[in-house]
VOGU-3710 file (C-alpha; in Angstrom, 3 decimals, decimal comma):
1> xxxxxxxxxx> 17,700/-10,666/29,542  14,018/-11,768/27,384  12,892/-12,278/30,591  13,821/-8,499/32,054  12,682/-7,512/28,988  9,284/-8,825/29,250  9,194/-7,412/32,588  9,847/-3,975/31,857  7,154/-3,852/28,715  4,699/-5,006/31,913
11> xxxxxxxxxx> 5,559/-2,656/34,369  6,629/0,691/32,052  4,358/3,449/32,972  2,490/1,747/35,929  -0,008/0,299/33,940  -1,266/-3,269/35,103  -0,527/-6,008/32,747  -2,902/-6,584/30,285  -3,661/-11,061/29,816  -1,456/-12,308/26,682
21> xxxxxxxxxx> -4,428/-13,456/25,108  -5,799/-9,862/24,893  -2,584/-8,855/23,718  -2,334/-11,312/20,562  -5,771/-10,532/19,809  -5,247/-7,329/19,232  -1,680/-8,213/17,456  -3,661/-10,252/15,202  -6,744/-7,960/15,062  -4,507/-5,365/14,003
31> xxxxxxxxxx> -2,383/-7,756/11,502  -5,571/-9,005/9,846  -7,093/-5,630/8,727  -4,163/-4,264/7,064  -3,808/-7,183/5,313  -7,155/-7,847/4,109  -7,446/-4,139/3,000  -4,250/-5,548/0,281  -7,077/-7,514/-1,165  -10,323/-6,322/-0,295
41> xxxxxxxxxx> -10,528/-4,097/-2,861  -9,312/-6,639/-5,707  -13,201/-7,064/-6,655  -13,812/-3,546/-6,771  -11,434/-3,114/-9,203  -13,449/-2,848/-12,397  -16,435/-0,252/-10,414  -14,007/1,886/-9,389  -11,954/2,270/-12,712  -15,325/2,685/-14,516
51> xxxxxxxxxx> -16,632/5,523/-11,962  -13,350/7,089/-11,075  -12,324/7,313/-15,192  -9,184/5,021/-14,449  -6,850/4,811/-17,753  -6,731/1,541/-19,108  -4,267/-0,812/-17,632  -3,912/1,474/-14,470  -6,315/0,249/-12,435  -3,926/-1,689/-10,585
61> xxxxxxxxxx> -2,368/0,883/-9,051  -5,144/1,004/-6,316  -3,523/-2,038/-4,967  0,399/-1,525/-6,014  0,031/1,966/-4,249  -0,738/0,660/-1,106  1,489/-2,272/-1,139  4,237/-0,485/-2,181  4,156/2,376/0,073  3,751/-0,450/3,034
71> xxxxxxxxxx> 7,112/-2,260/1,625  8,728/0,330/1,372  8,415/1,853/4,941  7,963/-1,323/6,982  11,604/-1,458/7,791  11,662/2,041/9,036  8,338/1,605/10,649  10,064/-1,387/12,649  13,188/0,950/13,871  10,780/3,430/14,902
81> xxxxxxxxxx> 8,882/1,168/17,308  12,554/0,413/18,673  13,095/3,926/19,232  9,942/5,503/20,644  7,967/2,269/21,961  5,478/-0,311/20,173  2,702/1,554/22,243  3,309/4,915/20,001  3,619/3,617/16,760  1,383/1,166/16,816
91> xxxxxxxxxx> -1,430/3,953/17,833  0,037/6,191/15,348  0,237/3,709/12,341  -3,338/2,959/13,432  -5,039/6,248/13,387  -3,325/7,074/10,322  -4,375/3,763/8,615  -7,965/4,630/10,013  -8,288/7,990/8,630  -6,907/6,898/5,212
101> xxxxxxxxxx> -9,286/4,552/4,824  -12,235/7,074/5,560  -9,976/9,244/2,663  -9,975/5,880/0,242  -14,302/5,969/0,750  -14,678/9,518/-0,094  -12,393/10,139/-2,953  -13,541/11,503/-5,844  -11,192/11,088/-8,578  -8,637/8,793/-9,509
111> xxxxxxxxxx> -5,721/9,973/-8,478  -6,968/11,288/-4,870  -7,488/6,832/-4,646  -4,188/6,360/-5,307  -3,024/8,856/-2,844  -5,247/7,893/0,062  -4,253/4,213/-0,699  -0,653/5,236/-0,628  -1,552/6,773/2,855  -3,051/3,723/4,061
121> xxxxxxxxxx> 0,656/1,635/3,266  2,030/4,434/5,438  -0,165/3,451/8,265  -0,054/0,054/7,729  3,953/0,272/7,438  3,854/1,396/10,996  1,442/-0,841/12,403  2,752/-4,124/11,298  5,912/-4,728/12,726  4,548/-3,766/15,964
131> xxxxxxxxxx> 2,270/-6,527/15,890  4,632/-9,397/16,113  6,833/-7,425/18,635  3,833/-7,804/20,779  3,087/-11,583/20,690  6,710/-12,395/21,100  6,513/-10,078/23,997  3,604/-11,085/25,270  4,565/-15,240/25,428  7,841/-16,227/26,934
141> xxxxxxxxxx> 7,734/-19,778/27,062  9,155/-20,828/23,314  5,790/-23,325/23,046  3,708/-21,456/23,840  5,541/-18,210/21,851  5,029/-20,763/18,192  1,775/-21,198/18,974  1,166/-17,937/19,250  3,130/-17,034/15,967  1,491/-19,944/13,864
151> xxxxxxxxxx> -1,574/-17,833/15,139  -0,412/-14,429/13,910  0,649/-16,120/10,731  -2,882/-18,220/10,130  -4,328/-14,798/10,470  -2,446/-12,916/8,034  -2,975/-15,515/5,661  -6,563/-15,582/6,160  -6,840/-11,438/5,903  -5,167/-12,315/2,221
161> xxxxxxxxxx> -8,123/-14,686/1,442  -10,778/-13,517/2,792  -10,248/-9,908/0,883  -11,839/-10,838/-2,184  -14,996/-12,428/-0,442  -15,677/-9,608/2,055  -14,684/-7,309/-0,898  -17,370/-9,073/-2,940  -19,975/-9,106/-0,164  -19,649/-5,287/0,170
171> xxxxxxxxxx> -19,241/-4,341/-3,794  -22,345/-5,819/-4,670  -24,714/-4,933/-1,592  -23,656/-1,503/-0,510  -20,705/-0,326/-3,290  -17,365/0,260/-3,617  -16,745/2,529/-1,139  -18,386/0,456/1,651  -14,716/-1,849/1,373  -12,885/1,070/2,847
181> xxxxxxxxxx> -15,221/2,694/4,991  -16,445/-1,056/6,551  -12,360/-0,151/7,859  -12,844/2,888/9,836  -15,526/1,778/13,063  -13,324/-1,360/12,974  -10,101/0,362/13,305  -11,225/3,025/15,680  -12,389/-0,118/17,656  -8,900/-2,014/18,132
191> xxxxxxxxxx> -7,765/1,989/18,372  -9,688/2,452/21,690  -8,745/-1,105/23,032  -5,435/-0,701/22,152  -5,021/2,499/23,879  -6,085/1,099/27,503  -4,315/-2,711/27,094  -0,559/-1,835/25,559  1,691/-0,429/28,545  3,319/2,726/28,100
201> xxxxxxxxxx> 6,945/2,987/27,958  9,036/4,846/30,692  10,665/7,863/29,027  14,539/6,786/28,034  16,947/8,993/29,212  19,719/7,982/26,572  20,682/9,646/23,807  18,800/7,714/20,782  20,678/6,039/17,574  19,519/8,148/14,192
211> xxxxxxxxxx> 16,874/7,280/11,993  18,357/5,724/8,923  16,358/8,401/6,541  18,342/8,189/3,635  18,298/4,293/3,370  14,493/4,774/3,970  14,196/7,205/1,099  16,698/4,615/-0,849  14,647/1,617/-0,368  11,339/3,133/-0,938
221> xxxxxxxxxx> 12,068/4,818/-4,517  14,141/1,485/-5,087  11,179/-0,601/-4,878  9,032/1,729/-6,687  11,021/2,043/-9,891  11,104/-1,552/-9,701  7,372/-2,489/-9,409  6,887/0,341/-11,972  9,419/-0,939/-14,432  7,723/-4,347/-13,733
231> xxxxxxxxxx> 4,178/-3,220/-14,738  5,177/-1,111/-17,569  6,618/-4,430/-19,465  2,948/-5,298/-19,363  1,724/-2,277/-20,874  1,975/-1,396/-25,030  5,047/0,254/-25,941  6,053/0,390/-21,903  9,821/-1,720/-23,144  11,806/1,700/-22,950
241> xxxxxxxxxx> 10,413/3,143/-19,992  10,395/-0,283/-17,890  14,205/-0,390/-18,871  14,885/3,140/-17,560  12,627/2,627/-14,316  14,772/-1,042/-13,721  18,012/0,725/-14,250  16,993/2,987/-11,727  15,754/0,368/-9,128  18,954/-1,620/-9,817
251> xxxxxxxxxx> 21,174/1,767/-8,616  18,915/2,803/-5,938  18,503/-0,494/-4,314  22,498/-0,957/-4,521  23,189/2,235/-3,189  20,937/1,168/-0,595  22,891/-2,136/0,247  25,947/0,010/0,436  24,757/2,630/2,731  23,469/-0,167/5,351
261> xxxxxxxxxx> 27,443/-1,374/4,988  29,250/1,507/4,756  27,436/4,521/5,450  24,954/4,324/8,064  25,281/5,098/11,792  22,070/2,409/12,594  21,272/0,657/9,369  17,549/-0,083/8,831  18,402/-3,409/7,682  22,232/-4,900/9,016
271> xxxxxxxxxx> 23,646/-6,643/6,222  24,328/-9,254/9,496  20,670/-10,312/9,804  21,351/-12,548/6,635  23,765/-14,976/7,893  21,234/-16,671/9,331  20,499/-19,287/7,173  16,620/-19,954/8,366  16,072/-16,199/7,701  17,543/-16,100/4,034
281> xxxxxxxxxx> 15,996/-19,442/3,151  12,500/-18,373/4,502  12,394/-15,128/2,960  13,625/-16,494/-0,250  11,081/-19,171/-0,161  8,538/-16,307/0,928  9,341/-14,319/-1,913  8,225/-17,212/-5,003  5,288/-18,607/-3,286  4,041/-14,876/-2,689
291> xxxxxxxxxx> 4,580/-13,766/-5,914  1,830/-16,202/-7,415  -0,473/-16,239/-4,199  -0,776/-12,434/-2,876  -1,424/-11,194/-6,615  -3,650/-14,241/-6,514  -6,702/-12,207/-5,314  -6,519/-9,477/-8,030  -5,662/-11,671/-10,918  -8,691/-14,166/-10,288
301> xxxxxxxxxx> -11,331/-11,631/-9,620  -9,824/-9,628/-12,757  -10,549/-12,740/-15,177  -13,908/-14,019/-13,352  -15,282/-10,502/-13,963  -13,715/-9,320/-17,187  -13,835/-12,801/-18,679  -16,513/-14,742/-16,984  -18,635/-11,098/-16,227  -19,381/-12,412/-13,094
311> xxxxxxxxxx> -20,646/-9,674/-10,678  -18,319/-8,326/-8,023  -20,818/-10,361/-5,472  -20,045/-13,720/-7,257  -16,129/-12,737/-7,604  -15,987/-12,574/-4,132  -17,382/-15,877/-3,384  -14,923/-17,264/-6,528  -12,073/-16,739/-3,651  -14,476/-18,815/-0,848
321> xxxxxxxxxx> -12,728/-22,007/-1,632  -9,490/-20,918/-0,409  -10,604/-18,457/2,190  -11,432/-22,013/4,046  -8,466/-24,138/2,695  -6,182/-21,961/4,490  -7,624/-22,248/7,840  -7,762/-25,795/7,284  -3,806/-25,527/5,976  -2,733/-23,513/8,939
331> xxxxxxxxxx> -5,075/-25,376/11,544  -2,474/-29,055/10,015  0,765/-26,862/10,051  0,237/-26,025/13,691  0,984/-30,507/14,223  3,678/-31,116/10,819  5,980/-28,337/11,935  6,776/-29,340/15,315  6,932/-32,554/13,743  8,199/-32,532/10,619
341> xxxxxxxxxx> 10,129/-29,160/10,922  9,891/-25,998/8,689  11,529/-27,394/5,803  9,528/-30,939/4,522  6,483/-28,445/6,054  6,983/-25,337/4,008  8,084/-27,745/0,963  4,383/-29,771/1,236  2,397/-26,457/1,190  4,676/-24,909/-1,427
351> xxxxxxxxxx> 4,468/-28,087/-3,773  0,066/-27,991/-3,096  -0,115/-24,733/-4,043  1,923/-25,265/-7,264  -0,447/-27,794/-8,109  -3,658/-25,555/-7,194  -2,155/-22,962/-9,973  -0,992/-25,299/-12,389  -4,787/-26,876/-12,909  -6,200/-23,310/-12,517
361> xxxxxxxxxx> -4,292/-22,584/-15,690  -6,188/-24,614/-17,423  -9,127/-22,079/-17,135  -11,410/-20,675/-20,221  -13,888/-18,688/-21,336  -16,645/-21,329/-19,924  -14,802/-23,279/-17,630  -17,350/-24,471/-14,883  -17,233/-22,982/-11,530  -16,292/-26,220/-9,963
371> xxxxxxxxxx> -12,663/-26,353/-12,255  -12,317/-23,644/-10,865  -13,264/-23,670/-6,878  -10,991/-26,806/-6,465  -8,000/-25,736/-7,907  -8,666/-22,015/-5,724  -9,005/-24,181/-2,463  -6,095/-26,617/-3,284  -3,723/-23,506/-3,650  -4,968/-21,851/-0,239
381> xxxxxxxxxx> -4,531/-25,472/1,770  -0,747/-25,418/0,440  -0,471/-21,341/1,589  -2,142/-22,169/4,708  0,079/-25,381/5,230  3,533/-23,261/4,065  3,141/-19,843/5,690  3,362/-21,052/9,545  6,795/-22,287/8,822  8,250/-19,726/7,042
391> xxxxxxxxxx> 7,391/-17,581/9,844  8,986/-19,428/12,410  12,039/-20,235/10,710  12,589/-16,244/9,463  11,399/-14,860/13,255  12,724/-17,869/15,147  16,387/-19,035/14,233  17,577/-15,600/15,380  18,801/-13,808/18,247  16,046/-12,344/20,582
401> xxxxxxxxxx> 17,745/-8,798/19,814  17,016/-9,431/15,678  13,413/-10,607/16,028  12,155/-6,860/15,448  14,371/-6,755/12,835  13,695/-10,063/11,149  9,676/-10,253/11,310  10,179/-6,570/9,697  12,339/-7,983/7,068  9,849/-10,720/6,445
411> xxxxxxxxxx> 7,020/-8,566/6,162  8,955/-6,289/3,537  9,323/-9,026/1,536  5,352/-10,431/1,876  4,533/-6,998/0,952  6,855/-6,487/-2,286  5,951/-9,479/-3,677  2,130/-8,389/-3,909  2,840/-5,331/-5,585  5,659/-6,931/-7,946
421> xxxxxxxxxx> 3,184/-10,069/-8,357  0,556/-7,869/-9,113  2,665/-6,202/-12,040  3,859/-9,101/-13,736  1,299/-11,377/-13,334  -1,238/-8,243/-14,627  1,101/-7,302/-17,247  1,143/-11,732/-18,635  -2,562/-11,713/-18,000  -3,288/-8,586/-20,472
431> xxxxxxxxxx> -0,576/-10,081/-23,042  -3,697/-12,012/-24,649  -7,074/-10,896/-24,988  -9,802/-13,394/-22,893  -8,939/-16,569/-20,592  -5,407/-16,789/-22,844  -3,421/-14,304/-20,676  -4,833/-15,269/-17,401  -4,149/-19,135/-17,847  -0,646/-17,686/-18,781
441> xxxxxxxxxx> -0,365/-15,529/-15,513  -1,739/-18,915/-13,541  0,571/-20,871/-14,967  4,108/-18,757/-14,301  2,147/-18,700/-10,562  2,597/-21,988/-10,573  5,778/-22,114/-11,638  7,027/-20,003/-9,436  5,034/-21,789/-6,208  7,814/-25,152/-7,231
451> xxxxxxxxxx> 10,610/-23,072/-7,553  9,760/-22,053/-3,479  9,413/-25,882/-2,973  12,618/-26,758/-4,354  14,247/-23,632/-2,373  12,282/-25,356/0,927  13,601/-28,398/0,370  17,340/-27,482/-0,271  18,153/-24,426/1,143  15,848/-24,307/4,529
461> xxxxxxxx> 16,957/-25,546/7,808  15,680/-29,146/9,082  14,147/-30,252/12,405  17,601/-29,556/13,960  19,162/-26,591/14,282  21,337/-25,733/11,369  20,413/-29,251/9,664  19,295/-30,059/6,010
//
């Protein structure tokens, strides 16, 4: 059935095949710019809130808006490449990522940002989960398929860490608005290749399954009460409103949970996909290690420039360390996790990057660079070294018919932990004035990266299937 499968994506429309490799380069092509546009922007933080008249503590909506619009719709994004074709949506989340970002470089006010950004999760929501429906398409043999994932994963961790130093790069040679508009040529790029490599699907003559709109509209407000009720504990006198905006999330989110039970026809998310044990563990694990590591990128260029008034240039280069250490980490978990398997794997890189955060929270108000670059890099090894494995076990230990389903779940969860990462860790750093809050924020990172280490290490899957 993979195999038909395969066969059909090749042949739909005519079109020769395009070579695997060109396909997974533009998976990962695709992957690596909406994910480095989550971070690239985390040094531009402080020009853009002083030329744009940001209010104070609300800067950080530049990034939660994005991320949070991309959660929120990459489950629906994933059930609407199942219904009209990864060629479509793909080109569609594309163009519409694209022409954000040329929106994001020519706004002129602060909430027109926030908006465009908002439009760029959109795009990105649809482009993402089409990207891993390619390389599993595009490899059939299972060795060659984790190769290709551990790939597509070393990528996406990369786009994460190498935000802040491209970010830098561009904020202090050309401006802020060069880190949105450096998006658009490159987009339109993988646009045009795109357009004449992905095969286009033969028209299907049955009757499609609904869109699941109302668990769409469920999940997205859900997740945006909750990441606001999460930042506004951060913010003075925010206690009553964050209680009222959790309340909310807490209903919404249930009522979504029942509706994918009870109510809908074709559930964006079957309450099914989480008996599989490597896919709860993973995304579980997934979910503490992000929390610390994708807000990573906003908190450290927030206290090297606000505390250490480094320039945006030098804030970029802060994150160099562990733009490196995670090629290094993914290059080693391409040989431990055929060896070792996912768990003792994922529970080595999530116990390194616990110890990364814990010595960055030692940092001050004159800390030298170097207490600070090693810690950085240490962190990013242990990322590098842990985000292979999660991948395979949350994409692999399912049925070929859940993958879409399960790399979408996966990438919900990446994406919600930025922007509820983001909003605690912001809201513990600006508890104390100076380096006080931000060793605080480093240290519950920390914290949090050895609670995913213990959840590797008892609740993930060993080398054989449905081991400990």
């Amino acid at each position: 059935m993979q195999l038909l499968a395969v066969r059909t994506f090749r042949m739909t429309g005519g079109q020769r095949a395009a070579p695997p490799w060109l396909l997974l380069a533009l998976a990962c092509a695709a992957q690596f710019l909406v994910v480095l546009d989550a971070t690239i922007v985390s040094v531009a933080l402080p020009p853009i809130a002083g030329e744009l008249g940001f209010a104070a503590g609300s800067i950080e909506w530049v990034v939660t808006a994005y991320t949070l619009a991309f959660a929120g719709l990459l489950l629906l994004g994933g059930r609407l490449a199942d219904l009209y074709g990864t060629r479509a949506v793909f080109l569609a989340g594309l163009a519409l990522f694209t022409a954000a970002s040329l929106w994001c470089g020519l706004a002129t006010g602060a909430p027109e940002l926030v908006a465009a950004r908002a439009a760029q999760g959109v795009g990105g929501a649809l482009l993402m989960p089409t990207t891993l429906t390619i390389v599993h398409r595009a490899y059939e043999q299972p060795d060659r398929r984790a190769r290709a994932l551990g790939l597509w994963s070393m990528v996406g961790a990369m786009g994460a860490a190498c935000g802040t130093v491209f970010g830098g790069l561009l904020t202090g040679t050309l401006g802020w608005r060069a880190v949105f508009l450096v998006m658009v040529p490159v987009g339109a790029a993988i646009l045009a290749a795109a357009w004449y490599a992905l095969a286009r699907r033969a028209p299907v003559q049955a009757p499609r399954e609904p869109l699941d709109v109302t668990g769409a509209l469920l999940v997205t407000s859900g997740l945006a009460a909750l990441v606001y009720g999460a930042a506004a504990l951060g913010g003075a006198g925010g206690a009553r409103r964050a209680v009222w905006f959790l309340g909310a999330a807490a209903v919404l989110l249930g009522l979504f949970a029942v509706s994918q039970r009870a109510w809908a026809r074709s559930p964006l998310m079957p309450p099914q996909i989480f008996r599989h044990r490597s896919v709860s563990s993973a995304n579980a694990v997934m979910f503490c290690l992000g929390m610390g590591y994708l807000a990573s990128p906003v908190l450290l260029s927030l206290y090297l420039q606000n505390v250490r008034h480094f320039t945006p240039l030098r804030a970029g280069l802060g994150f160099l360390p562990a733009a490196f250490a995670v090629m290094a980490g993914a290059q080693l978990a391409g040989r431990l996790t055929p060896r070792w398997g996912t768990r003792r794997t994922a529970c080595l890189g999530a116990l390194l990057s616990s110890a990364g955060f814990l010595l960055l929270a030692r940092v001050g108000v004159h800390t030298p660079f170097a207490s600070i670059a090693l810690p950085v890099a240490l962190f990013g090894l242990g990322i590098g070294i842990a985000f292979t494995p999660i991948t395979v076990a949350a994409t692999g230990g399912v049925d070929a018919s859940l993958t879409g389903l399960a790399s979408g779940l996966l990438n919900t969860v990446r994406q919600v932990t930025t922007a509820l990462g983001i909003a605690v860790l912001s809201g513990v750093a600006n508890s104390r004035t100076g380096a006080g809050g931000y060793s605080r924020a480093f240290l519950l990172a920390g914290v949090l990266a050895a609670v995913a280490a213990v959840g590797a290490a008892v609740l993930m899957p060993g080398r054989r299937k449905g081991g400990r």
